[in-house]
C-alpha positions as CSV (number, residue, x, y, z in Angstrom):
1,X,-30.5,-182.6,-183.5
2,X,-33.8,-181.3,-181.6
3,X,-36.6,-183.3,-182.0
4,X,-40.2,-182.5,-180.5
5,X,-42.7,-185.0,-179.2
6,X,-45.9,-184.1,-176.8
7,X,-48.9,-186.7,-176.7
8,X,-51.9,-185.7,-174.4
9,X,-54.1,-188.1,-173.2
10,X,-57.1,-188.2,-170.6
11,X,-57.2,-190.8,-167.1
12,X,-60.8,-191.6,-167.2
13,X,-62.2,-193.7,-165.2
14,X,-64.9,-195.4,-167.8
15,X,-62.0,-196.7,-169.4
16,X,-60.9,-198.3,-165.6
17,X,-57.8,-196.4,-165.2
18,X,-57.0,-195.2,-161.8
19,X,-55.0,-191.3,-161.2
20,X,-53.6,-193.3,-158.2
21,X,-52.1,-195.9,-160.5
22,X,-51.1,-193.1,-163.2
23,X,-48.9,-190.9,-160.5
24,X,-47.2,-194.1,-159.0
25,X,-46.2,-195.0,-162.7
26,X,-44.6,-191.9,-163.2
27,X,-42.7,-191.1,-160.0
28,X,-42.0,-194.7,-159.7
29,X,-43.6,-195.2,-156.7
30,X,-46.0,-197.5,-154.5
31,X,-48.9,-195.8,-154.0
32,X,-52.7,-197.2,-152.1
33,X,-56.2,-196.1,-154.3
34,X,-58.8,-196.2,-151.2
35,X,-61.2,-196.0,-154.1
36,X,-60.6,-199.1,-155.6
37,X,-58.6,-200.7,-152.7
38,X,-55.3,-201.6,-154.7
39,X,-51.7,-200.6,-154.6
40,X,-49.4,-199.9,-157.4
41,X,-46.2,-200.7,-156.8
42,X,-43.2,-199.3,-159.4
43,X,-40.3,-198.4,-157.6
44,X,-38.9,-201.3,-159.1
45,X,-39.4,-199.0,-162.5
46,X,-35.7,-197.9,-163.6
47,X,-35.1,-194.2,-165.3
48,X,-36.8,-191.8,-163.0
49,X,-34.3,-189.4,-162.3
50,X,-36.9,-186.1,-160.7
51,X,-40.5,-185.8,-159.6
52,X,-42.2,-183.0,-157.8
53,X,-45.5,-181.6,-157.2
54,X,-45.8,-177.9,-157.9
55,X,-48.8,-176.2,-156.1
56,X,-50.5,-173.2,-156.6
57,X,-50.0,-170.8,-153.3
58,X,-53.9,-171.2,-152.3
59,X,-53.6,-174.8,-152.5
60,X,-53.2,-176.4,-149.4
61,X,-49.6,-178.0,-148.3
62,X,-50.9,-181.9,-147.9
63,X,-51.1,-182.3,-152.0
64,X,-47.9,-182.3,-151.7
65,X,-48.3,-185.9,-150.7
66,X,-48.7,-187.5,-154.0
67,X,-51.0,-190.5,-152.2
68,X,-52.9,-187.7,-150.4
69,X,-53.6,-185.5,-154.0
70,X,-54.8,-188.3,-156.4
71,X,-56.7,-189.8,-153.7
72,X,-58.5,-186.7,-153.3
73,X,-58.9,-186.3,-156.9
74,X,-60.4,-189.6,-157.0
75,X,-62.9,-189.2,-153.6
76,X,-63.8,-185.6,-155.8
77,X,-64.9,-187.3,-158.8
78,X,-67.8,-189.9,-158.2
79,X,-68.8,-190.5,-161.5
80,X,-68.3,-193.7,-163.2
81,X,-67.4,-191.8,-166.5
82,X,-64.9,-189.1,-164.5
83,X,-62.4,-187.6,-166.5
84,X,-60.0,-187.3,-163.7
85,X,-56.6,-185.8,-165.4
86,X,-55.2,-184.8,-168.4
87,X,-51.4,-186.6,-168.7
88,X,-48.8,-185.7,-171.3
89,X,-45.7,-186.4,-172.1
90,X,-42.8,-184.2,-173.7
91,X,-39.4,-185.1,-175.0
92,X,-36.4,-183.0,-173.6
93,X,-33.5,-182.5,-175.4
94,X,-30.4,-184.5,-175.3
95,X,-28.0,-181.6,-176.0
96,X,-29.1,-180.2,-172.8
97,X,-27.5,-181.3,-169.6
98,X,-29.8,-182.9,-167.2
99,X,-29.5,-180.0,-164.8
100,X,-31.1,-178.0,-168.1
101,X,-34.2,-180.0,-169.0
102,X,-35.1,-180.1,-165.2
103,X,-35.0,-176.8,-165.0
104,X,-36.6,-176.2,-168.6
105,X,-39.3,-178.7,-167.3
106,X,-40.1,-176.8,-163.9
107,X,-40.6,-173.7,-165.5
108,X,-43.3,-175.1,-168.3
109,X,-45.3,-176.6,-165.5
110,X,-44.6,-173.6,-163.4
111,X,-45.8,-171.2,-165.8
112,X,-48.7,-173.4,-168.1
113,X,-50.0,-175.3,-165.2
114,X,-49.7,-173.9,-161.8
115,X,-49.5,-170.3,-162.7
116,X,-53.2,-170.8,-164.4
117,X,-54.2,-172.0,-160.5
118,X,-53.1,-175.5,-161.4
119,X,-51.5,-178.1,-159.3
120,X,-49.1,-180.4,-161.4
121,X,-47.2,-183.6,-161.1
122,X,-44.2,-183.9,-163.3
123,X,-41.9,-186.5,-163.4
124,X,-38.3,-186.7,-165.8
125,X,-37.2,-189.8,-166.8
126,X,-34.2,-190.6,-168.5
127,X,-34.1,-194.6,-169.8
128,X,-31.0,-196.4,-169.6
129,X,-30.8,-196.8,-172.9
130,X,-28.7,-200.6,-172.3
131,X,-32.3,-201.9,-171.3
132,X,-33.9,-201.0,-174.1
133,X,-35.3,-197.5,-173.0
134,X,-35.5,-194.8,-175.8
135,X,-32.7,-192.5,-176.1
136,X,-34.0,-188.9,-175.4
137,X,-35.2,-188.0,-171.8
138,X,-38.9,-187.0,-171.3
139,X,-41.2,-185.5,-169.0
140,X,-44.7,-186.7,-167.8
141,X,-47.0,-184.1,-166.0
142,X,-49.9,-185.3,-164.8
143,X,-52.4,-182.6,-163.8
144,X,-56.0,-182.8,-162.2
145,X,-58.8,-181.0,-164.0
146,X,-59.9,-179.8,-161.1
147,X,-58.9,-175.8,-160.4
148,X,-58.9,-174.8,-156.7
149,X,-61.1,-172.2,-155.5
150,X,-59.9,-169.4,-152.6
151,X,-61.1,-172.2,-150.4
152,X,-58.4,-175.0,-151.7
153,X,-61.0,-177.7,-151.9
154,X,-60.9,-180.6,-154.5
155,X,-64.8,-180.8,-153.9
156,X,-65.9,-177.5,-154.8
157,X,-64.3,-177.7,-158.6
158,X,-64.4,-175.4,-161.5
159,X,-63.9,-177.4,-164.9
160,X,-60.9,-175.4,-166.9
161,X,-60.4,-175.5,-170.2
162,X,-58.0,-177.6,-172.2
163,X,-54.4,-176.0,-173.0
164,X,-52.9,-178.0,-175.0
């Protein structure tokens, strides 16, 4: 049977998250924050089965680099009380293959996300569900509020307004 789940949440810095920290969580990665001067190791983190970044085509090719986009994010927003991305999470569907949900998940972010100007960083995980992990695959997207301008710069930001 299909079920639906979404929670949207904020990375804000007042409450001391990091967007560095957030992005290496969901792609399972070790990433470096220059801004606070830590690393976030979790590529131990079992379950991650795809990531990608999916870019606008004014957005310059280096956010491709997940390090080198929620860095920038973080040098853009110098506010102690920055509200640096929106993060949410979807269930998938376990009648569909995994082939299916990637693909289902690529084109929501493709079409919600970067097709409103929009670059996004998505991540499927699947749990194995022998160590405890919930039994339905999900998606995270995590997704900067800042929108690039013709000129592809994190510093010159237009605030957008929520979608979901």
């Amino acid at each position: 049977m299909a079920l639906f789940h979404l929670h949207v949440t904020q990375v804000k810095r007042s409450a001391g998250q990091s967007v560095v920290t957030s992005a290496a969580y969901r792609a399972g990665e070790k990433l470096y924050s220059e801004y606070y001067g830590e690393v976030s190791d979790y590529t131990h983190k079992g379950g991650v089965v795809c990531t990608d970044i999916l870019l606008p085509p004014q957005a310059p090719n280096q956010y491709q680099d997940r390090a080198t986009l929620w860095n920038a994010v973080e040098k853009a927003e110098r506010g102690k009380k920055a509200q640096l991305a929106y993060s949410f999470d979807i269930a998938l569907q376990n009648e569909f293959s995994l082939e299916e949900n990637i693909a289902l998940a690529r084109q929501f972010v493709s079409e919600q996300l970067v097709g409103r100007g929009m670059i996004a960083d998505f991540a499927i995980h699947q749990p194995d569900k022998e160590d405890g992990g919930i039994p339905n695959p999900h998606f995270h997207v995590l997704y900067s509020m800042l929108k690039h301008s013709r000129f592809a710069s994190l510093a010159a930001k237009l605030r957008v307004e929520r979608y979901v």
